[in-house]
C-alpha positions as CSV (number, residue, x, y, z in Angstrom):
1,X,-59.1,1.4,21.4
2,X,-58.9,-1.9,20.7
3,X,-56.0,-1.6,18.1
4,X,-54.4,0.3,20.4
5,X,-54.3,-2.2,23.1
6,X,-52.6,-4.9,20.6
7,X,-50.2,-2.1,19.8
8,X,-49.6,-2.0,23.8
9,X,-49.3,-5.9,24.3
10,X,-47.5,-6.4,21.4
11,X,-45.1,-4.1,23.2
12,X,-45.1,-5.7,26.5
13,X,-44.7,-9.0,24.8
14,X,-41.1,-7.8,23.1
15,X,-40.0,-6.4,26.2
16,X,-40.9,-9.5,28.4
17,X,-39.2,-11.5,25.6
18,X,-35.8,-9.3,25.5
19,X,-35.7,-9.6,29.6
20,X,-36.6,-13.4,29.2
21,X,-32.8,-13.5,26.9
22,X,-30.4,-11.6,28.9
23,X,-27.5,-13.7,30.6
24,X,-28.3,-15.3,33.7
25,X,-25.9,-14.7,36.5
26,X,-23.3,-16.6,37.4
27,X,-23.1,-17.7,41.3
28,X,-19.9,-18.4,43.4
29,X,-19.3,-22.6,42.7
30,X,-16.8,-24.6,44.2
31,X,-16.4,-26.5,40.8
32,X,-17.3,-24.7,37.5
33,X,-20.6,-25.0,35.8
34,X,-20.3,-26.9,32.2
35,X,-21.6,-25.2,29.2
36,X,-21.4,-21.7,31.6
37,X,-23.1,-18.9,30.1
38,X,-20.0,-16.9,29.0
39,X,-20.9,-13.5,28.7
40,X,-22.2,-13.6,32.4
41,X,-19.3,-15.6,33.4
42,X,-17.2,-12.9,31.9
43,X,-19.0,-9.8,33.4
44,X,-18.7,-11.2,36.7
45,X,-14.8,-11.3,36.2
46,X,-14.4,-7.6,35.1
47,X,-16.4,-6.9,38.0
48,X,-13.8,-8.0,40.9
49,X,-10.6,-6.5,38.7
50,X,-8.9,-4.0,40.8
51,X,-9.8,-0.6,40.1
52,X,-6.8,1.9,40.9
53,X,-5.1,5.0,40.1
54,X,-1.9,4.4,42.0
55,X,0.0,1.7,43.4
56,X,3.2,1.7,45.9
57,X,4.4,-1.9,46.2
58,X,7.8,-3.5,47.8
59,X,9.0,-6.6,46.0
60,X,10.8,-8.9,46.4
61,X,11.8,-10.7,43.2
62,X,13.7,-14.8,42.9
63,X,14.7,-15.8,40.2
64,X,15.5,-19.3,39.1
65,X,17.1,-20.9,36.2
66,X,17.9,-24.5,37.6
67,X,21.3,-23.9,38.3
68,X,21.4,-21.1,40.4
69,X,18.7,-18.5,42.5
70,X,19.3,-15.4,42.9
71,X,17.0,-12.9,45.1
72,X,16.4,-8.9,44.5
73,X,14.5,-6.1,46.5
74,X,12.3,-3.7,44.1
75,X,10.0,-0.5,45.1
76,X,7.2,-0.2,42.5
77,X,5.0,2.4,41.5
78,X,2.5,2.6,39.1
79,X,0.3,5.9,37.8
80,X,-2.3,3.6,35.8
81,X,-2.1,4.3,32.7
82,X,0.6,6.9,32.7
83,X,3.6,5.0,34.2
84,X,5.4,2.2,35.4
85,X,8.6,2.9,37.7
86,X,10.6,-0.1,39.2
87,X,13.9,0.2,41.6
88,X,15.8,-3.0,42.4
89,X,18.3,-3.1,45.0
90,X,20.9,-5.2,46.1
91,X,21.5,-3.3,49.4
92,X,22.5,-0.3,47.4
93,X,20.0,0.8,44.5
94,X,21.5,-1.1,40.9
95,X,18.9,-0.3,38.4
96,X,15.7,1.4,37.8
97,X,13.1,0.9,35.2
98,X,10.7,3.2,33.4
99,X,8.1,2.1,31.6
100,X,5.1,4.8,29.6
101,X,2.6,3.9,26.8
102,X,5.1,5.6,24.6
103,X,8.9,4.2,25.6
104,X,11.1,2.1,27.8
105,X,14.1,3.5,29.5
106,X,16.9,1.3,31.8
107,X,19.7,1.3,33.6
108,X,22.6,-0.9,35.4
109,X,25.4,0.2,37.2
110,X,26.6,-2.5,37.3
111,X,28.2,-2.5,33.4
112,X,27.2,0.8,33.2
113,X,24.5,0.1,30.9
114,X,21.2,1.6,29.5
115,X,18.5,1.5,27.2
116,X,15.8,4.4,25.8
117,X,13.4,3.5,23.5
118,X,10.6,1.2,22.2
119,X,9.3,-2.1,24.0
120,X,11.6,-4.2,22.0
121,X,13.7,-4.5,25.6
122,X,10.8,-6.6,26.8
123,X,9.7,-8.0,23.8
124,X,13.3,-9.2,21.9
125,X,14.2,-11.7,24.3
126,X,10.6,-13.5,23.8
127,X,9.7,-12.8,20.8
128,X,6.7,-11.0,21.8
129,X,4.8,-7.9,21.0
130,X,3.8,-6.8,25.2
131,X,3.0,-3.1,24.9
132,X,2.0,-1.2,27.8
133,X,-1.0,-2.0,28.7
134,X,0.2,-5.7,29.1
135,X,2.6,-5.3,31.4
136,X,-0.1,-3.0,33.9
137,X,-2.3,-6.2,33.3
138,X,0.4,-8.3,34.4
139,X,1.2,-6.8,37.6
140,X,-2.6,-6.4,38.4
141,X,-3.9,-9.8,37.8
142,X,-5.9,-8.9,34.6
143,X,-5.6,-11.1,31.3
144,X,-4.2,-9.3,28.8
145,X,-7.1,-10.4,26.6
146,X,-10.2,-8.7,27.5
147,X,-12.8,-11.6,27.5
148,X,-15.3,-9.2,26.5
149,X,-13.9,-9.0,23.3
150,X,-14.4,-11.7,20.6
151,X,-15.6,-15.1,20.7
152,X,-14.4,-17.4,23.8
153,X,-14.5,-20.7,24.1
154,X,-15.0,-22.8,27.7
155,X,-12.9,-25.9,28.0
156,X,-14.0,-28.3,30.3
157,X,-11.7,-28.5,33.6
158,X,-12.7,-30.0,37.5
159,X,-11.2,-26.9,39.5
160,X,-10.9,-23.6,36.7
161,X,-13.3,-22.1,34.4
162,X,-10.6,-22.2,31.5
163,X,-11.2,-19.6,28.7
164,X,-9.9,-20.1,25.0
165,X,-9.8,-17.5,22.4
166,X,-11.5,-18.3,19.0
167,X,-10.7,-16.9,15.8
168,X,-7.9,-14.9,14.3
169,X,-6.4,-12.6,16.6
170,X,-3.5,-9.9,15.9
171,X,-0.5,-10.7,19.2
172,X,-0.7,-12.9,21.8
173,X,-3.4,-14.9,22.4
174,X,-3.6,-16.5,26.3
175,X,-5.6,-19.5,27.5
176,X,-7.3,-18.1,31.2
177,X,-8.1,-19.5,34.3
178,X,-10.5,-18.1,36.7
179,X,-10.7,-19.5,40.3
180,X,-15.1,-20.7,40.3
181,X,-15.4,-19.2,44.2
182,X,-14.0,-15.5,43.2
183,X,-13.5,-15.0,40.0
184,X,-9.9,-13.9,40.0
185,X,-7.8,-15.0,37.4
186,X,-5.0,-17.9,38.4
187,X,-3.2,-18.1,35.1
188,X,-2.5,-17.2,32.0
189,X,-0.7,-19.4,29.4
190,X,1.0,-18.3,26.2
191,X,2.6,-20.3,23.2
192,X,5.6,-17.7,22.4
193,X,5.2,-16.6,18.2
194,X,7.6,-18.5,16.6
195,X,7.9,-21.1,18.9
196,X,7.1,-24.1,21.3
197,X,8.5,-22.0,24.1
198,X,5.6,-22.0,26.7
199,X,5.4,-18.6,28.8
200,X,3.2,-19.2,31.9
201,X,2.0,-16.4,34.7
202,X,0.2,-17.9,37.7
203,X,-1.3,-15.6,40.6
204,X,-0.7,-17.7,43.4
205,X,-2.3,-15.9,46.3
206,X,-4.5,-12.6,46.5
207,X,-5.1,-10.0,49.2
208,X,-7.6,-7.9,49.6
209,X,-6.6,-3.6,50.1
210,X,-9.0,-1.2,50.9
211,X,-11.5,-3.5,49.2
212,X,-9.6,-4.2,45.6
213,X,-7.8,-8.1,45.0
214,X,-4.6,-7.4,44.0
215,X,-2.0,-10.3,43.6
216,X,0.3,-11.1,46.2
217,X,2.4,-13.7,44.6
218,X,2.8,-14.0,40.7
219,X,4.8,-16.6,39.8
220,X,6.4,-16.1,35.7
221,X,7.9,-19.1,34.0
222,X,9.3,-19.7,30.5
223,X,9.9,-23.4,29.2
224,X,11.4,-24.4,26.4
225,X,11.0,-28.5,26.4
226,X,13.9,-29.1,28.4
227,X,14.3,-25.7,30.4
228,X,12.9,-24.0,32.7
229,X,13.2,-20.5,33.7
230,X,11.2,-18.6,36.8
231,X,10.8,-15.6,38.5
232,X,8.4,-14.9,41.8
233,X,7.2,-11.7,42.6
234,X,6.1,-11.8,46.1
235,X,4.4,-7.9,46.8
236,X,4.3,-6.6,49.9
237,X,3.7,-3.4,51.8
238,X,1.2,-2.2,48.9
239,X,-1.0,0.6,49.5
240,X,-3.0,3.6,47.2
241,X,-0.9,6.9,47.9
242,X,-2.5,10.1,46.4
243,X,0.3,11.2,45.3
244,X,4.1,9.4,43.9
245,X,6.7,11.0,42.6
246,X,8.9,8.8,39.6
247,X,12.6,9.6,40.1
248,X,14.4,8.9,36.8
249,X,17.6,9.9,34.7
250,X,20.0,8.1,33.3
251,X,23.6,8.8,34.3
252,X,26.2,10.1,32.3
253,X,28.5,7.7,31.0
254,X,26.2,4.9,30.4
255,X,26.7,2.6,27.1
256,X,23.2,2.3,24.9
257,X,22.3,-0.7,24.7
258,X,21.3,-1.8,20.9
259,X,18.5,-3.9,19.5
């Protein structure tokens, strides 16, 4: 009997001692706590990501290149995971944009123009290696790290909890910033492969729909040391339809355009 109840306490000792070690949560702050606890930290971030299965958004879209500003209307819809389907219009439609874990396809009416095939549409301008996935994390406020994943690093800041990937990691490799009151993510910051060229999302304001956070303004900029390029995507009019439907097909006609 005796023996027995040492087997028992000895048992109730390792279990008080494995409940003693797990993470500690992580409360609301107006400044972030030093030295947080990370893997707390982090699971009260994936907790507030938005969880949908569609999206319907209107967009309108500035960009900026120092010289001149140019402005663009765009219906989005998004079948998570499945597809990405983007209109822009200039008072009449001018291009569309379909996007699937598989392939990119394009088109401009304006030169008659289009484009069918990998992600190197995105990624040959930049340099980059965005796949799918990326680009849904981009448009949702997610990283396009998953902080779960690896080993982290806080650096100290007044106003964000900044996380920094450690180790060597295969693509890109943000620096994140996560508001202390909410835990939404404010920004992401990339060095571009092969370059200085600094690529910058910021999520500038956040509303809440039918109780997910979804960003409202997302502001993208790309500087090279002396240049600076932007574009805002301001959504509006979002909501969670049951069903969408993705009209897509590229005119006769059209010139390929080559990578």
């Amino acid at each position: 009997m005796i023996q027995k109840f040492q087997h028992f306490g000895f048992l109730v000792g390792i279990i008080l001692f494995f409940s003693t070690c797990k993470s500690v949560a992580v409360l609301p702050t107006k400044r972030p706590i030093k030295n947080v606890d990370i893997t707390a930290l982090v699971s009260k971030i994936k907790s507030n990501y938005p969880r949908v299965k569609r999206l319907s958004s209107r967009i309108r879209a500035t960009y900026e290149d120092g010289k001149r500003t140019q402005q663009i209307i765009a219906q989005l819809r998004m079948d998570f995971k499945k597809k990405i389907w983007i209109s822009a219009n200039m008072i009449v439609p001018i291009a569309k944009l379909m996007i699937t874990p598989e392939e990119v396809s394009f088109y401009e009416k304006f030169q008659k123009n289009y484009f069918k095939g990998n992600f190197d549409l995105l990624n040959a301008p930049l340099n980059t290696n965005f796949s799918y996935s990326d680009i849904e994390n981009l448009l949702l406020g997610k990283p396009f790290l998953d902080p779960a994943e690896g080993r982290w690093k806080q650096i100290s800041n007044p106003q964000y909890y900044i996380l920094l990937p450690q180790g060597k990691r295969s693509g890109i490799t943000p620096t994140l910033f996560f508001d202390p009151t909410d835990f939404i993510l404010k920004e992401q910051r990339l060095i571009l492969p092969g370059s200085s060229n600094t690529l910058t999302i910021k999520y500038l304001n956040h509303a809440r729909l039918s109780g997910e956070s979804l960003p409202q303004l997302v502001e993208i900029s790309l500087f090279d040391g002396k240049n600076l390029l932007r574009l805002k995507l301001e959504f509006t009019r979002a909501d969670f339809p049951t069903n969408l439907n993705f009209p897509f097909e590229i005119p006769a006609g059209y010139s390929k355009i080559e990578f």
